[in-house]
C-alpha positions as CSV (number, residue, x, y, z in Angstrom):
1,X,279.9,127.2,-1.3
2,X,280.0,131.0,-2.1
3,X,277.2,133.0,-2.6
4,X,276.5,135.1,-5.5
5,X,279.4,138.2,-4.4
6,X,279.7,141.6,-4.5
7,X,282.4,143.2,-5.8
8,X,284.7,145.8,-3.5
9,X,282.9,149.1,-5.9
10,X,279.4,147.8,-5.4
11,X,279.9,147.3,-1.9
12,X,281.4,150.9,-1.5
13,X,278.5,152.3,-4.1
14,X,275.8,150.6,-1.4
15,X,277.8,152.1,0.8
16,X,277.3,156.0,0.1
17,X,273.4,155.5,-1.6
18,X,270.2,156.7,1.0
19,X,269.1,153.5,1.6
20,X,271.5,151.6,4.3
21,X,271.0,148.2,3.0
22,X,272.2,146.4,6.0
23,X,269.8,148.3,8.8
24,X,267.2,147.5,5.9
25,X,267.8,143.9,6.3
26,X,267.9,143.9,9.9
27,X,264.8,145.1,10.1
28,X,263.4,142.3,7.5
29,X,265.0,140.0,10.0
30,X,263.3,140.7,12.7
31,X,260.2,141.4,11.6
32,X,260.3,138.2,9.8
33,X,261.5,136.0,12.7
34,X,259.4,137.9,16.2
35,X,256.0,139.2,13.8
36,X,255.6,136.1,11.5
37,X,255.3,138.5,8.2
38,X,256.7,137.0,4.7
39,X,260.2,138.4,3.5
40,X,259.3,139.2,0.7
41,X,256.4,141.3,1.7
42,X,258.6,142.7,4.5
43,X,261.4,143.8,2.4
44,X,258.7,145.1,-0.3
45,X,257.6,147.7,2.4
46,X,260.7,148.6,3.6
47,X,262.6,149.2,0.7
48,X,259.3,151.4,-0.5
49,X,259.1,153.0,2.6
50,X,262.7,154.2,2.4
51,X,262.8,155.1,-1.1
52,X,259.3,157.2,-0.6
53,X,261.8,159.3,2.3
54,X,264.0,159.5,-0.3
55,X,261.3,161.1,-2.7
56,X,260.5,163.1,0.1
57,X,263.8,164.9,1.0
58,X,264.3,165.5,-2.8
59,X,266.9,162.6,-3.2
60,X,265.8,160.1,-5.5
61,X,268.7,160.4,-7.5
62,X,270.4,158.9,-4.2
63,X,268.7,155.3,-4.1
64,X,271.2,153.1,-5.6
65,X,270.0,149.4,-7.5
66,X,273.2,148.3,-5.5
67,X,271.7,149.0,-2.0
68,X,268.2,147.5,-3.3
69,X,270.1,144.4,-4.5
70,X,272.2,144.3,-1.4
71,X,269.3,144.7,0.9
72,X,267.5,141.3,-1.1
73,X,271.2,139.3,-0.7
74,X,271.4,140.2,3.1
75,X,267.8,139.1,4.1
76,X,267.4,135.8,1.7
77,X,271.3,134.9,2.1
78,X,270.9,135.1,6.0
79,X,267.4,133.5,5.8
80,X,269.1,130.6,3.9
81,X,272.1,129.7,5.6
82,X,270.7,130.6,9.1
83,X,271.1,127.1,10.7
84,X,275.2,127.2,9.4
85,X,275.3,130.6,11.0
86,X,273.5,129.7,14.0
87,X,276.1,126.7,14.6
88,X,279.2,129.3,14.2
89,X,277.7,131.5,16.5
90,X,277.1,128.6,19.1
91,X,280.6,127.8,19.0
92,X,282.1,131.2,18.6
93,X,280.7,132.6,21.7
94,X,279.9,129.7,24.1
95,X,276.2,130.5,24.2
96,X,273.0,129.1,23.2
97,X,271.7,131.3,20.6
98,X,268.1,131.5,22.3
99,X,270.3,133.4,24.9
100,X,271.2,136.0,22.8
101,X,269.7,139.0,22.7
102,X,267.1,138.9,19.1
103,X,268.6,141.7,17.2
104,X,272.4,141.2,18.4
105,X,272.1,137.3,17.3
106,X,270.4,139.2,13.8
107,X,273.4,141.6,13.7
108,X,275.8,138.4,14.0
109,X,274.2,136.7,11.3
110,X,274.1,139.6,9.4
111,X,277.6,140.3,9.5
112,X,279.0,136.6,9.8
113,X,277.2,136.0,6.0
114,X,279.0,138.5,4.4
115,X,282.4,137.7,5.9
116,X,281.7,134.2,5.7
117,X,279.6,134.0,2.1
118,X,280.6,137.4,-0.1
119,X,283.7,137.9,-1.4
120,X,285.7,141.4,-1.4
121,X,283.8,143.2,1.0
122,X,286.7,144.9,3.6
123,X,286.1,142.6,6.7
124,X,287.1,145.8,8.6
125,X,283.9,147.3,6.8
126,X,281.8,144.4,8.3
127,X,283.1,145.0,12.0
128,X,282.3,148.8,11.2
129,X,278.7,148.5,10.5
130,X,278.1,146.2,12.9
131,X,278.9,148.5,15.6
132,X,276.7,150.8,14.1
133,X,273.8,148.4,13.7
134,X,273.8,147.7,17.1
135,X,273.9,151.5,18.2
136,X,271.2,152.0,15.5
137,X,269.0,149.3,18.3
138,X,270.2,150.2,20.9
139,X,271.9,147.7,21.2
140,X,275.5,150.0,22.2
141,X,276.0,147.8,25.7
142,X,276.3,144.7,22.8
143,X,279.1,146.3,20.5
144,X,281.8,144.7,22.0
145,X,280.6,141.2,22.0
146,X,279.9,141.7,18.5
147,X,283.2,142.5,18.1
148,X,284.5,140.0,19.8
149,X,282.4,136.9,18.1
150,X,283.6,138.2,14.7
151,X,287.2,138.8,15.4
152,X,287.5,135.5,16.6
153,X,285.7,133.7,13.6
154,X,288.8,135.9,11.7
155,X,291.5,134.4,13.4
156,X,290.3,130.9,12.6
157,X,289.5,132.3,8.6
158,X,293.4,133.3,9.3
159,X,294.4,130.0,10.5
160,X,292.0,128.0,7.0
161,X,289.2,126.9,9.4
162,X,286.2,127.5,7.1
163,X,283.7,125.3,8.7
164,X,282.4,125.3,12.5
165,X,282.4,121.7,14.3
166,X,279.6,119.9,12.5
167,X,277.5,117.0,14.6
168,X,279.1,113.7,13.3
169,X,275.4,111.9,12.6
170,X,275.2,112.3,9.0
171,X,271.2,114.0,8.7
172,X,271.9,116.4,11.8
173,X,274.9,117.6,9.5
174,X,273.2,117.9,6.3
175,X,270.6,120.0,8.7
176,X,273.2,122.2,9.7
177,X,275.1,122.6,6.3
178,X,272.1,123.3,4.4
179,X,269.6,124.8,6.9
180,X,267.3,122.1,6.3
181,X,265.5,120.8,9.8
182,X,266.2,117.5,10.7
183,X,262.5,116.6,10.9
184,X,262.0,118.3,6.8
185,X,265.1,115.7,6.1
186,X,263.3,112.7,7.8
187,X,260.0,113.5,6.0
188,X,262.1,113.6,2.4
189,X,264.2,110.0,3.2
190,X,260.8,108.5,3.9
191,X,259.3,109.3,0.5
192,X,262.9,108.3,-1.2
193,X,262.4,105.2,0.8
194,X,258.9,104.3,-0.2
195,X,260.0,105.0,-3.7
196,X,262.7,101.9,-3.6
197,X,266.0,103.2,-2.6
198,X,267.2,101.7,0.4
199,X,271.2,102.3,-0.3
200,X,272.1,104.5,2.6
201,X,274.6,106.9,0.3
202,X,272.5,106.8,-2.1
203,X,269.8,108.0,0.5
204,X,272.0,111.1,1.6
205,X,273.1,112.0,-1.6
206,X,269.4,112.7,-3.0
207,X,268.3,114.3,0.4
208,X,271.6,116.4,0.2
209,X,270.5,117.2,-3.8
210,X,267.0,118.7,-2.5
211,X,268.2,120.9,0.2
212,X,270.5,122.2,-2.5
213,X,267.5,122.4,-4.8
214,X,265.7,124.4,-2.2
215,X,268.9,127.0,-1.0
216,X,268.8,128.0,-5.0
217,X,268.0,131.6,-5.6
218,X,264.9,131.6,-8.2
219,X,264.1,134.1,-10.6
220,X,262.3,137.2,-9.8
221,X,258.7,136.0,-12.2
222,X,255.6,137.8,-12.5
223,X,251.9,137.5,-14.0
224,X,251.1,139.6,-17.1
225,X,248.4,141.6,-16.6
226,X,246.7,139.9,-19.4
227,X,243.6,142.9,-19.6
228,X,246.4,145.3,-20.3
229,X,249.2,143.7,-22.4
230,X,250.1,140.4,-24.5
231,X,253.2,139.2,-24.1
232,X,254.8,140.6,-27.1
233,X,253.2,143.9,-25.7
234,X,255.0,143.2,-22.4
235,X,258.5,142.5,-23.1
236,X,258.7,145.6,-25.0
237,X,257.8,147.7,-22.3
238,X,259.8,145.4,-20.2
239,X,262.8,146.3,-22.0
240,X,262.2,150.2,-22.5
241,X,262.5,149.7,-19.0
242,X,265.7,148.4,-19.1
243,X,265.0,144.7,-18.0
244,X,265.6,141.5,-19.2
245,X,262.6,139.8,-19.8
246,X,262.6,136.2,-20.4
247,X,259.3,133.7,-21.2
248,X,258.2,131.4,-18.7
249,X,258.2,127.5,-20.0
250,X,255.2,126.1,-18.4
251,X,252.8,129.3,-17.4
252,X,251.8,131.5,-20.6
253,X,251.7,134.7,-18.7
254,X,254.8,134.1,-16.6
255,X,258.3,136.1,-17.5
256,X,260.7,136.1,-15.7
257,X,264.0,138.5,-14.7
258,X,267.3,138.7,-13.3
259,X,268.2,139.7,-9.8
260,X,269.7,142.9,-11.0
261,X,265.9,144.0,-13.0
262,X,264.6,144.3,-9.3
263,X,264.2,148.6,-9.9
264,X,262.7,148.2,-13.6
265,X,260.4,145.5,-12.3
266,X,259.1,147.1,-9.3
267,X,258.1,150.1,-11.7
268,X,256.0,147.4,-14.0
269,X,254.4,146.6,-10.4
270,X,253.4,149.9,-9.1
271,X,252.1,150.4,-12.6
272,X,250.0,147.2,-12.4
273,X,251.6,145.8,-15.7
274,X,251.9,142.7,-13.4
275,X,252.7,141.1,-10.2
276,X,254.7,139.1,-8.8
277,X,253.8,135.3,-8.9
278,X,256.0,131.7,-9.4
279,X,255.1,130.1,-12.2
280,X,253.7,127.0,-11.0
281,X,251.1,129.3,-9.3
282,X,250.5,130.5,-12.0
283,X,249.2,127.4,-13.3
284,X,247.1,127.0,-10.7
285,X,245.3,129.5,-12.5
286,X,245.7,128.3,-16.2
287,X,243.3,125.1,-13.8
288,X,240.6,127.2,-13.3
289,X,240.4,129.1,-16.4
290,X,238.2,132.0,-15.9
291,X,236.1,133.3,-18.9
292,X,235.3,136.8,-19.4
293,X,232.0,137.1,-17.7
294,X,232.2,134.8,-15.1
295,X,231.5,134.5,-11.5
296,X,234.7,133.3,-9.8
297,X,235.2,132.6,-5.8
298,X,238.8,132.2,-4.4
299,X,238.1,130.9,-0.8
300,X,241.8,131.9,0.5
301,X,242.5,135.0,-1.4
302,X,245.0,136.8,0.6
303,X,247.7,138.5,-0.8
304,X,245.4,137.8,-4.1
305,X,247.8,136.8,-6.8
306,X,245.4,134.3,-8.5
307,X,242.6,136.5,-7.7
308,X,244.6,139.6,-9.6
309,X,245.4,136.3,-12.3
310,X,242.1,135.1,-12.8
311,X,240.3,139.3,-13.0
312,X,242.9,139.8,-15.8
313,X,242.1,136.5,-18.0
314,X,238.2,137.3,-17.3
315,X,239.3,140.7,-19.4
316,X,237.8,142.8,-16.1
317,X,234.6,141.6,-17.1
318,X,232.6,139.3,-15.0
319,X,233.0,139.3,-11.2
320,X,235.5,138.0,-8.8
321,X,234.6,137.6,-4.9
322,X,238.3,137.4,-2.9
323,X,237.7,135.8,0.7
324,X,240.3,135.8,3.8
325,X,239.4,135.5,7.4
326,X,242.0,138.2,7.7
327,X,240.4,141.4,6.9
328,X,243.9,143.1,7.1
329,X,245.6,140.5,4.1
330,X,243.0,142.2,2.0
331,X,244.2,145.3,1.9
332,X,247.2,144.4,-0.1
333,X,245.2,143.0,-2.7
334,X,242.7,146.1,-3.0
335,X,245.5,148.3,-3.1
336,X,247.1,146.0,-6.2
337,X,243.3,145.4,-7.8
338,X,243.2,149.5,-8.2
339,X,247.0,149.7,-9.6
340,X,245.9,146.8,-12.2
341,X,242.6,148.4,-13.5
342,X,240.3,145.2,-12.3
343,X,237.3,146.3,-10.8
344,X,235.9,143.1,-10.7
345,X,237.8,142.0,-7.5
346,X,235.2,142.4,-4.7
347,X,237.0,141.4,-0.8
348,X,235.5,139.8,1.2
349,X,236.4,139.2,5.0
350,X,234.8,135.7,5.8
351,X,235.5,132.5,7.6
352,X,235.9,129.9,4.3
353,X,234.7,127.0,6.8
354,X,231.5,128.4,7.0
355,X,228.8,129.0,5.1
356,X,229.2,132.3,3.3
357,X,226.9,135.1,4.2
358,X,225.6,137.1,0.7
359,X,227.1,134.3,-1.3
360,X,224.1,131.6,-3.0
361,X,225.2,128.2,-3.0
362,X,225.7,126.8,-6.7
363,X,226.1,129.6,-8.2
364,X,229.9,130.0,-8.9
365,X,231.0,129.3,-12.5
366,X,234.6,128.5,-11.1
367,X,236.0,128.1,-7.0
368,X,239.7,128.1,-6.4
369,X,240.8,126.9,-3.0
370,X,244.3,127.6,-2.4
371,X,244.1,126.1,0.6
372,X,246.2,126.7,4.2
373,X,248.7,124.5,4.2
374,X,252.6,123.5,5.0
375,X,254.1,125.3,2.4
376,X,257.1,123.2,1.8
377,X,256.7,123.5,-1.9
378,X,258.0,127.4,-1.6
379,X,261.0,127.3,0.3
380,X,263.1,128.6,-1.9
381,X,261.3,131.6,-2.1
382,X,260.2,131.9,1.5
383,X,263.0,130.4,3.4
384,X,261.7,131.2,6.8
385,X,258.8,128.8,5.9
386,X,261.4,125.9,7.5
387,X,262.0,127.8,11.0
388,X,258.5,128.0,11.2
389,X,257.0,124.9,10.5
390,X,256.7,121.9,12.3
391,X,255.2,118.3,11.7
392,X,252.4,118.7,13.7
393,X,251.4,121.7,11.3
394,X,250.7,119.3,8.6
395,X,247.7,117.6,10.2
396,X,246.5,120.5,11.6
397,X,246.7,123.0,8.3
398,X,245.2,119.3,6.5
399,X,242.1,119.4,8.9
400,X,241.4,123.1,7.8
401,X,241.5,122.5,4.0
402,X,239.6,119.9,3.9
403,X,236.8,122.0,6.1
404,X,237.2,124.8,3.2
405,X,237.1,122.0,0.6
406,X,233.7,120.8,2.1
407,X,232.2,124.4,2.1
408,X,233.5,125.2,-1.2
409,X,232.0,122.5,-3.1
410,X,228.7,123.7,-2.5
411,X,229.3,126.8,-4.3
412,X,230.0,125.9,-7.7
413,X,227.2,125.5,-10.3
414,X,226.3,122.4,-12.8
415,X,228.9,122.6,-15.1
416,X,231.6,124.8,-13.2
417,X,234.4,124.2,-11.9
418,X,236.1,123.7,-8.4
419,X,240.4,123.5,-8.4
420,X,241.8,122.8,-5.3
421,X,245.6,123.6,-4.9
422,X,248.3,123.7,-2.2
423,X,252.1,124.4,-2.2
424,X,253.3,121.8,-0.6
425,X,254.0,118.0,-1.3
426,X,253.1,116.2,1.8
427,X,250.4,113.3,1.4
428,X,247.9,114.3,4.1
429,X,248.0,117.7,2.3
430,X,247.7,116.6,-1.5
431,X,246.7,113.0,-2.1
432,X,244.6,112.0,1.0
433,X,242.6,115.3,0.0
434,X,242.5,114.1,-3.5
435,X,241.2,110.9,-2.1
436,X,238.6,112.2,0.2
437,X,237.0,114.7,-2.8
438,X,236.7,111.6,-5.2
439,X,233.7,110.5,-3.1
440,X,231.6,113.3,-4.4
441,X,230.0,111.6,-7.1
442,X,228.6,114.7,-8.0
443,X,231.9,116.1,-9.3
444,X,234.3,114.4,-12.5
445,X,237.8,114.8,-11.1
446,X,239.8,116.0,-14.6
447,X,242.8,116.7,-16.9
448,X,243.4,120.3,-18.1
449,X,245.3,120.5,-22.0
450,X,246.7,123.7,-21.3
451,X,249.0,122.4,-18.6
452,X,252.2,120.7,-19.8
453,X,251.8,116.6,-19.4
454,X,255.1,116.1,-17.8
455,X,253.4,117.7,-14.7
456,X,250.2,115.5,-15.1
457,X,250.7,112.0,-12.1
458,X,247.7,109.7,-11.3
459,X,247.0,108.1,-7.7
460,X,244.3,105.4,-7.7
461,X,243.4,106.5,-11.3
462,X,242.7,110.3,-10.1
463,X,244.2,112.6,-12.6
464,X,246.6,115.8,-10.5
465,X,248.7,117.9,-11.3
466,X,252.1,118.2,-9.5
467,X,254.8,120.6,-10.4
468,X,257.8,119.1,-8.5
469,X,259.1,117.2,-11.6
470,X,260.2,120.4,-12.8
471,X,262.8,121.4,-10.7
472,X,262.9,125.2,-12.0
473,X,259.3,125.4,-10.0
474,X,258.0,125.9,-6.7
475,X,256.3,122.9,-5.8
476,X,252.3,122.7,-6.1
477,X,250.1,120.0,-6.4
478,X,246.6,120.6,-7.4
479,X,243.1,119.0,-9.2
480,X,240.6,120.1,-11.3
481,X,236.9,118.8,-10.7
482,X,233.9,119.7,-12.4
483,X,230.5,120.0,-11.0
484,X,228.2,117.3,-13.1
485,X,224.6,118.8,-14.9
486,X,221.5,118.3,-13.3
């Protein structure tokens, strides 16, 4: 299946611009794969960082939306099909691919995607660059290997051979076609199982639907910044921009945009008109529902979406304490806190395990734990979540939550709120927590009205919400309890 392509002009507009989309995306490669940072945070910085050179040396006019756009389809493209492009690359050069060099197997994949995956770029063009990524790394001792692992995958494009050798057992393939590992795969059959199906096609053919599901490029969607704008105040600005705004259907703050709004949005962000946030995050927000003058806690702030989410419903009145154990993951949100006008957003570097130091027990009108966890439900958008998890980081990210969950319940006052939320689907994460906090008899686990029914599921009588129904949404699962009156 083709990726979205590129047409021959774009390719030679991206080309000529100041940014050099492809060294761009190497560098998001590598940072994401050998310093465990987020993609999209990683190409956020880099793109900012070139375009502030660009500023610099008086050539803004030079930055072209095709080498931004170009940049985001290299990284995520890459990211997505990495598995696939591993298995060419095994079989193209005779080597194991944790014997290749780091930023000569990136350079591969790299250029293998867009020969293999974008139509009308000049596969001479690819071979070019390539040399020049690898000088660029100095990586020049590597140039001809490169060459020589591309030219041959041509001569078998030449000769109609448009798939490497695929393992014959039928879940290692489906690994390998759709970058899905195996032990994701097994995880999936095993709730299809329990759920009644135990027809072998039709097995594969659901498991081979939800890697599909998760290869999908989503929407670019952000949070309003509701102290600033209404919607109707929004898309007009949007537009004068020269986006493409449209509504979210779940989330009454979310819009989303095309790929190709990615300039006009980013403008809306360093503005602080809004940030970036999914939509079923977003209703992890509409849960808690903070009121103008409240005290809010977010145990596990960091990067502080739903802490920027829940300052702008308060109206920036009120107060909102952000907690990470990472001092650093702060930073981003201060920065974004200042660009968005809240005030109200006080950091604060702590360990949500332990008791809090400053912070009075019971007396938080609302607590939002967005707890540590697997984060299988956001794969889509962070498709180097599945090289780096494992199934042993289930139980272990489990154990932690349910630590924060035990400290964060003594923080919330008689008649407040606590809403507990991970992205991920896994049942140690969601319903065995969901289980355990239903032994507080302190605290009604509840429905919330303003999120759509369809995403409403019970377990044992225990009212959550879980977004995966919706296929258009990352996938959350969260509850809502409130703290009983003295």
């Amino acid at each position: 299946m083709k990726a979205r392509n590129f047409s021959h002009a774009s390719m030679v507009a991206a080309s000529r611009g100041f940014i050099n989309a492809r060294r761009v995306a190497l560098k998001a490669l590598l940072r994401v794969e050998h310093e465990g940072s987020f993609s999209n945070l990683v190409l956020h910085g880099l793109i900012a960082k070139e375009i502030a050179r660009a500023e610099a040396a008086g050539k803004s006019d030079s930055v072209k939306s095709e080498d931004i756009r170009l940049a985001n389809e290299l990284l995520y493209g890459t990211l997505r099909k990495r598995l696939l492009l591993d298995q060419w690359i095994r079989q193209l050069s005779a080597r194991k691919t944790v014997k290749v060099d780091p930023p000569v197997l990136n350079i591969l994949r790299l250029s293998l995607y867009q020969l293999i995956f974008l139509d009308r770029i000049p596969q001479h063009a690819v071979l070019d660059e390539a040399g020049k990524l690898a000088r660029s790394v100095d990586r020049t001792h590597a140039v001809g290997f490169i060459n020589a692992v591309l030219r041959k995958y041509l001569r078998l494009w030449r000769d109609d051979v448009h798939e490497p050798e695929l393992p014959r057992d039928a879940l290692e393939r489906l690994a390998v076609e759709h970058s899905t590992p195996r032990w994701i795969l097994e995880r999936w059959a095993a709730e299809i199982e329990a759920s009644g199906v135990d027809d072998r096609r039709i097995l594969l053919t659901q498991l081979k639907a939800r890697a599909e599901a998760v290869n999908r490029i989503p929407p670019l969607t952000v949070c309003i910044n509701r102290s600033r704008h209404n919607l109707v105040e929004f898309f007009r600005i949007a537009q004068e921009a020269g986006a493409d705004p449209r509504p979210g259907d779940y989330a009454p703050d979310a819009v989303s945009f095309e790929a190709g709004d990615f300039s006009a949005v980013r403008s809306l962000m360093e503005n602080g008109d809004c940030h970036a946030m999914d939509e079923a995050a977003q209703l992890v927000g509409v849960l808690l529902d903070p009121q103008p003058g409240m005290r809010v806690l977010d145990m596990c702030a960091a990067p502080g979406g739903k802490s920027l989410q829940a300052a702008a419903l308060m109206n920036n009145s009120g107060e909102v304490f952000s907690l990470d154990i990472h001092g650093a993951r702060l930073e981003l949100l201060a920065t974004q806190s200042q660009l968005c006008g809240l005030d109200i957003i006080r950091t604060l570097e702590a360990d949500s395990m332990k008791a809090l130091p400053g912070l009075e027990e019971a007396s938080f009108d609302r607590v939002l734990i967005d707890a540590p966890c697997s984060a299988l439900g956001i794969i889509r958008r962070h498709p180097e979540i599945r090289y780096r998890r494992g199934p042993q980081d289930i139980a272990e990210r489990a154990v932690i939550a349910r630590a924060i969950l035990d400290n964060a319940r003594r923080y919330v006052k008689p008649g407040g709120v606590l809403v507990f939320a991970v992205c991920t689907y896994t049942r140690e994460e969601t319903l065995d927590q969901l289980e355990y906090f239903s032994q507080f008899k302190d605290f009604e686990i509840v429905k919330s009205a303003e999120v759509n029914r369809g995403l409403w599921k019970e377990h044992l009588g225990l009212p959550y919400m879980d977004t995966r129904p919706a296929v258009e949404l990352d996938g959350f699962a969260a509850f809502k309890a409130v703290r009983r009156s003295i």
